[in-house]
C-alpha positions in Angstrom: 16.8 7.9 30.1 14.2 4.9 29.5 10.9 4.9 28.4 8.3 2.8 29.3 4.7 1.9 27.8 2.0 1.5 30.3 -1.0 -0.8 28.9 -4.0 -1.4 30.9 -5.5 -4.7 30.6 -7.5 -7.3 32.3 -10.8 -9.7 32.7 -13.3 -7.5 32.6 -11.1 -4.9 29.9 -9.5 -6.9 27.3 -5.9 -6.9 25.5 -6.4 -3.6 23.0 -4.5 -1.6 24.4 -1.7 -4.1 25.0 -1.9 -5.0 21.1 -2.0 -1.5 20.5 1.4 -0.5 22.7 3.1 -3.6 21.2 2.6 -2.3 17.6 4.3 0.8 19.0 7.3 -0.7 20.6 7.8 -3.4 17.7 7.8 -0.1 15.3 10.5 2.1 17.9 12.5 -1.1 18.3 12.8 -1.0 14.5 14.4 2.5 14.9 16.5 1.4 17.2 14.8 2.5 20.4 13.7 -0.3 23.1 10.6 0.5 25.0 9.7 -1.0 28.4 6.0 -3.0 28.4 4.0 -2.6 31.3 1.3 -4.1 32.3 -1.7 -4.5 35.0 -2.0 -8.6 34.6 0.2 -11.2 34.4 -1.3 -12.7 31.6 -1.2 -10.0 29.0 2.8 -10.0 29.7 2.1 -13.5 28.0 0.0 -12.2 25.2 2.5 -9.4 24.3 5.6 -12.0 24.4 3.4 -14.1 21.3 3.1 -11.2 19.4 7.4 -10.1 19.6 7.2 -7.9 23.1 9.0 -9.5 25.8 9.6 -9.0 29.4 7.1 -7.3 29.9 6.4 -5.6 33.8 3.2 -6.3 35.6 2.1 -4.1 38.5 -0.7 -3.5 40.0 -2.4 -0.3 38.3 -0.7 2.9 36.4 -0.1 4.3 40.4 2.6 2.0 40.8 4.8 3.4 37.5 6.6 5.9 39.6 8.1 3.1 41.2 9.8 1.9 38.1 10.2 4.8 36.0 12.9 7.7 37.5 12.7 11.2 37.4 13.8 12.1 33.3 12.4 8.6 31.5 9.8 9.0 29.0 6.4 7.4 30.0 3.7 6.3 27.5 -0.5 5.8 29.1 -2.7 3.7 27.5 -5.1 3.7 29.6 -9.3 4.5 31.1 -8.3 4.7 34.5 -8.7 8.1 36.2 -5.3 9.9 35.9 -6.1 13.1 36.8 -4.7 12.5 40.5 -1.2 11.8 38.9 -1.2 13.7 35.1 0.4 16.9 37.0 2.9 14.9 39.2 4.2 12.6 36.2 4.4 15.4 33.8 6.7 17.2 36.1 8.0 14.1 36.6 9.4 12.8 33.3 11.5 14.5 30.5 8.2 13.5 27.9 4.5 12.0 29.5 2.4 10.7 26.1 -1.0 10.0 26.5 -3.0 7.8 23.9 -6.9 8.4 24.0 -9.7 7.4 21.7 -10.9 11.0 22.2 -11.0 13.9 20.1 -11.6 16.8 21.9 -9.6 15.9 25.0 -6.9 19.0 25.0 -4.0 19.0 27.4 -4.1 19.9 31.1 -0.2 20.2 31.9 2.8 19.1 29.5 1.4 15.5 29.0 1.3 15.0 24.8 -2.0 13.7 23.6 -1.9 10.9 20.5 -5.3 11.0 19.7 -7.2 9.3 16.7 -7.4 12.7 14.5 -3.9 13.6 15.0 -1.8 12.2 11.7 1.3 13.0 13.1 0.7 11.5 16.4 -1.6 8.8 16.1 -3.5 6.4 18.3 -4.3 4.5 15.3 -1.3 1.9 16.2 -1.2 -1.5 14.0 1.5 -3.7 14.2 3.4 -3.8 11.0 2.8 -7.7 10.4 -1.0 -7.0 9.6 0.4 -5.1 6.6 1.8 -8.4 5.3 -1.2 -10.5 4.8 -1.2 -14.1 4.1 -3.5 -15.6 1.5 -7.1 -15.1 2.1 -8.7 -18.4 3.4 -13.0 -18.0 2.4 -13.9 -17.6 6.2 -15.8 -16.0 8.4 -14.8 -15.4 11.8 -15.7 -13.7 14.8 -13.7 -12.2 18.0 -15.6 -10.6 20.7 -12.6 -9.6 22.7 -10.3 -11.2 24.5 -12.7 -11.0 27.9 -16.5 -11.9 28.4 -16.9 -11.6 31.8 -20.5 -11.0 32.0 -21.1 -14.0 29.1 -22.9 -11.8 26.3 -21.9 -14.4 23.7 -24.3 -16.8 25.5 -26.9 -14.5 26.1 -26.9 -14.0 22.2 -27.2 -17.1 20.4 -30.5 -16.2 18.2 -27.8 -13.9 16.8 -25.3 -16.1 15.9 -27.6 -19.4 14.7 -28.1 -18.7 10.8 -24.4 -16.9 10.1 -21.7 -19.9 9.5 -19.4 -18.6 11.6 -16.5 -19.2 13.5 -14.9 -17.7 16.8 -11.8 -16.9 18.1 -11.3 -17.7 21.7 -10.8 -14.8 24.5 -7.4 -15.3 26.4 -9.8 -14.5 29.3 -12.7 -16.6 28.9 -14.1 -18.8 31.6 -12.7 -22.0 32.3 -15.7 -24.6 30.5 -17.1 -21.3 28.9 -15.3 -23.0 25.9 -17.8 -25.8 26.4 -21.1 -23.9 26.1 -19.4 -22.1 23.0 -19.4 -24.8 21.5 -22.7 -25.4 20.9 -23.5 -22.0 19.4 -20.2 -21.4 17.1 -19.0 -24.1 14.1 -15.7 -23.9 14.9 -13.9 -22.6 17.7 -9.8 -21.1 17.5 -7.8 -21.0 20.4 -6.4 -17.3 21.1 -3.2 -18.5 20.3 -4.3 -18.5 16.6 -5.3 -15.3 16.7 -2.4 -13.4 14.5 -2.9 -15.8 11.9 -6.4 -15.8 11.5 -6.7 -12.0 11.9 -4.0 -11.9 8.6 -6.0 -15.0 6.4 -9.6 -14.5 6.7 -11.8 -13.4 4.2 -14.1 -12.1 6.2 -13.6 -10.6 10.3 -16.8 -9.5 12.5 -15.8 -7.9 15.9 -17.0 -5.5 18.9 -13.0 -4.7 18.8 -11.7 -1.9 17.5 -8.0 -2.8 17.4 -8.8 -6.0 15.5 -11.1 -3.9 13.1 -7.9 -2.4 12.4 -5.7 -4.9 12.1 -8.2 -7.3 10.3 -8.6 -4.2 7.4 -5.0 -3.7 7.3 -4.4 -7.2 6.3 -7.3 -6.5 3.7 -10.7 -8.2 5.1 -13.5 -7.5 4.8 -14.7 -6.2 8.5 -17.7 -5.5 10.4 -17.4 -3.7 13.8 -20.3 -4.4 15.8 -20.6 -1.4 18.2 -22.2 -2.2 21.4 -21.1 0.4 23.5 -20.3 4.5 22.7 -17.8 5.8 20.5 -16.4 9.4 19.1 -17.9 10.1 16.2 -14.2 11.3 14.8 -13.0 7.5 15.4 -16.3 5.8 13.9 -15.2 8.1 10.8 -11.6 6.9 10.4 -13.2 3.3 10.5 -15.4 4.2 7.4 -12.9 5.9 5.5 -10.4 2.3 5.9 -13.7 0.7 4.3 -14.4 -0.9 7.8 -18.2 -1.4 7.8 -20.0 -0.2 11.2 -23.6 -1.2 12.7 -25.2 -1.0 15.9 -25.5 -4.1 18.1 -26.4 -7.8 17.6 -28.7 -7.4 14.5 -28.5 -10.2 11.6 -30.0 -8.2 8.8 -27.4 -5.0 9.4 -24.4 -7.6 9.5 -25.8 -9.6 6.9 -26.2 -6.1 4.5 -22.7 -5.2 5.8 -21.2 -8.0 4.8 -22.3 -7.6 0.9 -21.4 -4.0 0.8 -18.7 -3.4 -2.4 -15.7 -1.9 -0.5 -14.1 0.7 -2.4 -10.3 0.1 -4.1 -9.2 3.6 -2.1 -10.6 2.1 1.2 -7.2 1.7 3.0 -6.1 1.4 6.0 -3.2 4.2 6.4 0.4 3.2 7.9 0.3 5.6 10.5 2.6 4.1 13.0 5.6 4.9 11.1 4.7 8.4 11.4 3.9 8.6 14.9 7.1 6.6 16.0 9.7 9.0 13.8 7.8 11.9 15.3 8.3 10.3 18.4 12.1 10.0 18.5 12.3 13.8 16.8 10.0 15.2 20.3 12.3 12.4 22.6 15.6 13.3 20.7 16.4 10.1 20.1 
């Protein structure tokens, strides 16, 4: 029996759920259980191998998993893609089908195991265990959009970014030359290479990405999540109660007031994925 993490990822989606199924298998690997990466891009087998997750499987999208994973592995989705043409046939399929979501009411349709955002014991709330060992705060404000900006909102917000002394951390998809026009909106600018580092040693992380919320709070910043797009209400409250502060859109005066809110000593971000990967191995009997 093998099991096998299945990440979606791309240009127009981002690395998030690749970081997120890394901070899984680094935690299982710690128990003594090796997990499978795979992924839809070549590139995010890259990213994963920077942050300890090696040989990683690319394929084309999760319809191709059947061709690697036999009848009895255990098979982890991270992903939005529709699976409701294969969630019956793979939970027939292998010995235990987990799906992570950033839903709260989603409830099972066939033997598929949800980890959801609510659930303590199995959570989707997955942060590598390194962002619990910060580094020394450097006073700094940084910024990371994502790892993808396809359609170039960073550009089409400048007015945004003008007055706040701050600096951003590269996309591994980003335009060839985008790097260029960045340039003259942002102070500094960190190649995605330096991510880690700067997620764990700044004083102060802004970001439209949940995962690096996360990580950024774990390793005890102060964060602002920008949210530009819809989210469950129960996930926007696990972000408040880790002391991560939340507005709506590109608006200076909300970051700005954000930013000088008192975070509260109890405000901490909660290991969960020790819990999730022991429960893991007691459901897998591992």
């Amino acid at each position: 029996m093998k099991l096998y993490y299945y990440a979606f990822s791309g240009h127009k989606w981002g690395l998030d759920r690749v970081k997120r199924g890394v901070a899984l298998i680094n935690s299982l690997k710690d128990k003594g259980v090796e997990v499978q990466l795979l992924v839809s891009d070549f590139r995010a087998g890259l990213v994963a191998k920077e942050f300890g997750v090696g040989d990683a499987i690319t394929m084309e999208n999760m319809m191709d998993i059947d061709v690697i994973a036999q009848k009895g592995d255990v098979v982890f989705l991270d992903t939005p893609e529709d699976i409701s043409s294969r969630l019956e046939q793979y939970s027939d399929r292998y010995s235990k089908l987990f799906y992570i979501v950033d839903s709260c009411d989603i409830e099972p349709l066939y033997s598929e195991l949800l980890i959801t955002p609510t659930d303590d014991k199995l959570s989707s709330i997955m942060i590598d265990k390194i962002y619990f060992d910060p580094l020394d705060k450097v006073e700094r404000r940084v910024f990371f959009f994502g790892d993808s900006d396809y359609d170039k909102v960073l550009l089409s917000r400048r007015d945004f970014f003008d007055t706040l002394n701050i600096e951003l951390i590269l996309g591994n998809y980003f335009f060839v030359k985008y790097e260029d026009e960045l340039s003259k909106i942002f102070k500094t600018l960190h190649e995605p290479e330096e991510y880690q580092e700067l997620i764990r040693n700044s004083s102060e992380v802004v970001t439209t990405s949940i995962q690096t919320a996360l990580e950024a709070r774990a390793s005890g910043a102060r964060v602002v999540y920008i949210q530009i797009g819809q989210n469950k209400r129960c996930l926007l409250d696990k972000l408040e109660n880790f002391g991560i502060s939340i507005i709506d859109g590109f608006d200076n005066e909300d970051l700005l007031n954000a930013l000088k809110q008192e975070i509260k000593e109890n405000k901490k971000v909660t290991t969960y994925i020790d819990i999730t990967t022991q429960n893991i191995k007691n459901i897998v009997n591992l």
